[in-house]
C-alpha positions in Angstrom: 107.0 37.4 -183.3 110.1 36.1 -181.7 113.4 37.3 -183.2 116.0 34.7 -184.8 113.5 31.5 -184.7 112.1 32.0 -188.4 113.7 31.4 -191.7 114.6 33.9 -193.8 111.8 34.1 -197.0 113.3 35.3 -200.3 112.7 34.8 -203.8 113.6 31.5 -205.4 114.6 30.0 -208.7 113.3 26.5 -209.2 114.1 24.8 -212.1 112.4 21.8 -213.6 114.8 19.7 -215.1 112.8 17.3 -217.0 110.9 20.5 -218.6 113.6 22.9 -218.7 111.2 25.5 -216.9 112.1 28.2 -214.5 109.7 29.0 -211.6 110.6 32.4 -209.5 108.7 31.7 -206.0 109.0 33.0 -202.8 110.8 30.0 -200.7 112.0 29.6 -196.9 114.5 26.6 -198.8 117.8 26.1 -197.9 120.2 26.2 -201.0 124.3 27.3 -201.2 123.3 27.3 -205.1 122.7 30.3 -207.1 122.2 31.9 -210.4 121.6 35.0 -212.9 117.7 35.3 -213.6 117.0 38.4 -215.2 119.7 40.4 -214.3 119.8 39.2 -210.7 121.2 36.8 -208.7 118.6 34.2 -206.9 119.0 31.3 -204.7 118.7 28.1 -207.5 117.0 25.1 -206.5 116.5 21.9 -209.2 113.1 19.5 -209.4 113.0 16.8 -210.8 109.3 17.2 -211.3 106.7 20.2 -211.5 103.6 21.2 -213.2 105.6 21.7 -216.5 106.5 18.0 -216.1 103.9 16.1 -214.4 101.4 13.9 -216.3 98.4 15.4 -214.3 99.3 18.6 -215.1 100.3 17.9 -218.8 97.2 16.1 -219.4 99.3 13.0 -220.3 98.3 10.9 -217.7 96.8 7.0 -218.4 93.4 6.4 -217.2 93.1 3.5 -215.6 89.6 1.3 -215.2 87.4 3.2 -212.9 85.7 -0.1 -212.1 86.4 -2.2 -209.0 87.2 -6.1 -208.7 83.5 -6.9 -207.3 81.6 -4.8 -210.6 84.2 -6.6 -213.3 83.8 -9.6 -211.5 79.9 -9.3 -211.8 79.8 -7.9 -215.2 81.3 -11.3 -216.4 80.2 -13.5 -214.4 76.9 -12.4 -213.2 74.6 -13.6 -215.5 75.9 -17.4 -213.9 75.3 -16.6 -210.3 71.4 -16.9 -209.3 
C-alpha cells in the first residue's frame, strides 16, 4: 500500500439532527468540527437524515398504488372495450 495517498480512518460522531440521535462510525470524512462523546473527543459530523429519521426506516412511509396506468385504466374501463 502506497504511503500518503489514503485518508486517514478514525471514529466518527454523526448526528441526526431531525432525530437527535448520535451514531459513533468509523469514517474517512473530512470535518474541522468536534465534540465530547463519552469522555472523548471525536470528529462531529451533522445529517440531516438517517435511519432514526427516515420514513423507510421508521415505518412511516405512504404507500402509494402498486398498480400501473394500463391495469387502472383496464380495471375501469375494461368491461367497455371488446
Amino acid at each position: 500500500m502506497k504511503l500518503g495517498i489514503h485518508p486517514q480512518y478514525r471514529t466518527v460522531i454523526f448526528h441526526d439532527t431531525s432525530a437527535d440521535a448520535y451514531f459513533k462510525v468509523g469514517s474517512t470524512i473530512q470535518t474541522e468540527k468536534t465534540i465530547e462523546y463519552e469522555g472523548q473527543t471525536y470528529p462531529y459530523v451533522t445529517l440531516d437524515v438517517s435511519s432514526q429519521s427516515h420514513p423507510f426506516y421508521t415505518g412511516k412511509q405512504k404507500a402509494h398504488s402498486q398498480e400501473g396506468n394500463v391495469a387502472r385504466f383496464n380495471k375501469r374501463f375494461g368491461q367497455f372495450i371488446k
